[in-house]
C-alpha positions as CSV (number, residue, x, y, z in Angstrom):
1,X,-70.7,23.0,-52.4
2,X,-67.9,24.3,-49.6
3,X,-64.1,25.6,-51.1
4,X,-61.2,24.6,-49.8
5,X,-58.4,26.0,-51.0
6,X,-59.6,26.8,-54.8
7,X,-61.2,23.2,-54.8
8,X,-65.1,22.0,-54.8
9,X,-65.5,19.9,-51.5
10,X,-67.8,17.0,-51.7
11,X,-71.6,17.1,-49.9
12,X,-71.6,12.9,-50.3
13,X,-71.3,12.2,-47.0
14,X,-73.7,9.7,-44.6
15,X,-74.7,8.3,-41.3
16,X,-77.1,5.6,-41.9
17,X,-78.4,3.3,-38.6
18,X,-79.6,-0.6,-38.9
19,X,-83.3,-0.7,-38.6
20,X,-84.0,-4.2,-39.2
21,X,-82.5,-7.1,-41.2
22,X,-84.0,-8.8,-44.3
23,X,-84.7,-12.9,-43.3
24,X,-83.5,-14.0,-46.6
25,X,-80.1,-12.6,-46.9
26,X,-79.2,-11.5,-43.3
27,X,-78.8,-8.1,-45.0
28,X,-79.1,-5.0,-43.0
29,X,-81.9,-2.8,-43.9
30,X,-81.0,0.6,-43.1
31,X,-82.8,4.4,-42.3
32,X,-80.9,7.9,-43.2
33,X,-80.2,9.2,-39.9
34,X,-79.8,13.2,-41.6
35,X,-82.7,12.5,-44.0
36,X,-84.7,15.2,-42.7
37,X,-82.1,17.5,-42.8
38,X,-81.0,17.2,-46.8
39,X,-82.9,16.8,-50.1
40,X,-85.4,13.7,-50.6
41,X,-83.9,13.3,-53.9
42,X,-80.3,12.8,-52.8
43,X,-81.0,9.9,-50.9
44,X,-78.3,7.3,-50.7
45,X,-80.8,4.2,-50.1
46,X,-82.6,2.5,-52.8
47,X,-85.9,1.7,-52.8
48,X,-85.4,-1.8,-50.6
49,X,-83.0,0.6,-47.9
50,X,-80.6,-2.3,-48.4
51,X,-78.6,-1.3,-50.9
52,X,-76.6,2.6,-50.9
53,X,-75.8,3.9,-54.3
54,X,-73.1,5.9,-54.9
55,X,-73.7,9.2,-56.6
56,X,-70.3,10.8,-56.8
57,X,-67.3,8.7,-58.4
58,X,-64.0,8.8,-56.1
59,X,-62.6,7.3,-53.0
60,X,-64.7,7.0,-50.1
61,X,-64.1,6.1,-46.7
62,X,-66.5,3.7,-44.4
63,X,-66.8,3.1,-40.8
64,X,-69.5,0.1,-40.0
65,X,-70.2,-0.6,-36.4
66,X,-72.1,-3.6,-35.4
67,X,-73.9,-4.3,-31.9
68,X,-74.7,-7.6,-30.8
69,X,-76.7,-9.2,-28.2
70,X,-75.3,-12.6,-27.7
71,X,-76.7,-15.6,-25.3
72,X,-74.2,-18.3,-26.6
73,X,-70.6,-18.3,-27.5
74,X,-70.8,-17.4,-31.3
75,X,-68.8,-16.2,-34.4
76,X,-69.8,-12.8,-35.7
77,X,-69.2,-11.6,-39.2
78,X,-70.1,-8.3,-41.1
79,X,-69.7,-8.9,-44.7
80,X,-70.1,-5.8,-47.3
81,X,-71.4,-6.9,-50.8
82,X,-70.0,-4.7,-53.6
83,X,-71.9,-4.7,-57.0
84,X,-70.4,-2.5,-59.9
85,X,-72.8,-2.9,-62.2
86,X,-74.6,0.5,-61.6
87,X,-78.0,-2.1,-60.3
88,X,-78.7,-3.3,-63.6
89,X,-80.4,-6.2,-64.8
90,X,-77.1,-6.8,-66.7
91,X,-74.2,-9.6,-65.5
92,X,-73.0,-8.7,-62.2
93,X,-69.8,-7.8,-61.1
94,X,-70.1,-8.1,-57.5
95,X,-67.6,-8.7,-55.1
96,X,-67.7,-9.7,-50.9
97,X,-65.3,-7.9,-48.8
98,X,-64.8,-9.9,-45.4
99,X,-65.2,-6.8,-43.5
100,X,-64.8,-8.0,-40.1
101,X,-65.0,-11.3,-38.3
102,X,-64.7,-12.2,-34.9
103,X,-65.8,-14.9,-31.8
104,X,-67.3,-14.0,-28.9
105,X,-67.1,-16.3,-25.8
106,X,-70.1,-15.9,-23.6
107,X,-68.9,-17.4,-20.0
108,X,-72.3,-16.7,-19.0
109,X,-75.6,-17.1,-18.9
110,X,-76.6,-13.5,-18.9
111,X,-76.9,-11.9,-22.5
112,X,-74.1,-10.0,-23.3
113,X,-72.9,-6.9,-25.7
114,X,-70.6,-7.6,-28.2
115,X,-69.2,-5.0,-30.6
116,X,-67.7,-5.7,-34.1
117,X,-66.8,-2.6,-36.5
118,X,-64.5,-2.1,-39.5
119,X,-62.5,0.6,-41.4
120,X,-62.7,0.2,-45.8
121,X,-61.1,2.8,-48.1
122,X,-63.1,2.2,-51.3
123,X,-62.8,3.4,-55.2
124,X,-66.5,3.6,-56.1
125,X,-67.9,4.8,-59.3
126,X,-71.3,6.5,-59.8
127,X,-74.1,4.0,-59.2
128,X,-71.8,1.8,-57.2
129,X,-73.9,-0.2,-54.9
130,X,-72.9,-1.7,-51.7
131,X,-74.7,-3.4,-48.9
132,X,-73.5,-4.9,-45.5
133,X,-74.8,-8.5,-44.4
134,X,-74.3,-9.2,-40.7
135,X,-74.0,-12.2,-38.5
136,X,-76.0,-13.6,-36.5
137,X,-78.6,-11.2,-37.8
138,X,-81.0,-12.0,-35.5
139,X,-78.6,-10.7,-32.4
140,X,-77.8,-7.3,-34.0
141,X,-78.9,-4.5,-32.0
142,X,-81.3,-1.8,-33.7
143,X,-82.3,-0.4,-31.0
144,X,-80.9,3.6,-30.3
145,X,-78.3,4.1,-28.1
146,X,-77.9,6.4,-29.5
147,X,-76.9,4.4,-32.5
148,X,-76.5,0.6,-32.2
149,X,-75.5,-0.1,-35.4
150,X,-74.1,1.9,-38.0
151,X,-72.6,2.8,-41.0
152,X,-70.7,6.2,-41.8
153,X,-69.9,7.3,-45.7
154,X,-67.8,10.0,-46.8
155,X,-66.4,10.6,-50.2
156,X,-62.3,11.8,-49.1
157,X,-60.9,12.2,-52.6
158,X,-61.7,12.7,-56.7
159,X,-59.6,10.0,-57.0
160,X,-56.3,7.7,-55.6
């Protein structure tokens, strides 16, 4: 852990890319982009690579950045699904935060990039879980460029 100033800085911090999307759910299914670089049992992914639970309680602030490759004029939509439960089996508390939403017109017939991202200040508790849907899934762009589609994670503060 780093010092700053007397005080224990925080090592929860993440860049995670869109690898694929789950057919079901539209829910983005997600890689560690630093994986190799930090400890396989500080992963942030759970075992689907859906889902990222939180480790460290406190406020944390998200950046989710969505490529698209559209042929038609269509509404896009990044949804982040918030379950405090901790992942149990038990009755869930979850919650939908309308991240971002937005229409594209295509005046085209080539295919065309579209970008949708959001900013979120969150209060998360340890094993917090949240996921991102996206919409139209099947125009989201995995491919590396160098990241298409993202999502950045850093814990800011203990608490508010």
């Amino acid at each position: 852990m780093g010092n700053i100033r007397g005080r224990k800085s925080s090592r929860e911090h993440w860049l995670l890319k869109a690898q694929s999307f789950n057919k079901k759910d539209s829910r983005l299914i997600w890689e560690e982009e630093w994986a190799e670089i930090g400890n396989k049992n500080e992963r942030i992914l759970d075992h689907t690579n859906m889902w990222m639970v939180i480790r460290e309680k406190g406020v944390y602030l998200l950046y989710i950045q969505a490529n698209f490759k559209l042929k038609y004029s269509e509404e896009r939509k990044l949804l982040v699904d918030f379950d405090y439960s901790n992942g149990t089996n038990a009755q869930h508390d979850a919650q939908i935060f309308a991240a971002a939403h937005d229409t594209q017109v295509v005046n085209s017939s080539e295919v065309q990039d579209a970008k949708l991202n959001t900013f979120l200040k969150m209060d998360l508790n340890s094993g917090s879980r949240l996921s991102v849907r996206a919409f139209p899934s099947d125009a989201v762009t995995t491919a590396a460029r160098p990241f298409s589609t993202f999502i950045t994670l850093i814990k800011w503060a203990d608490d508010w």
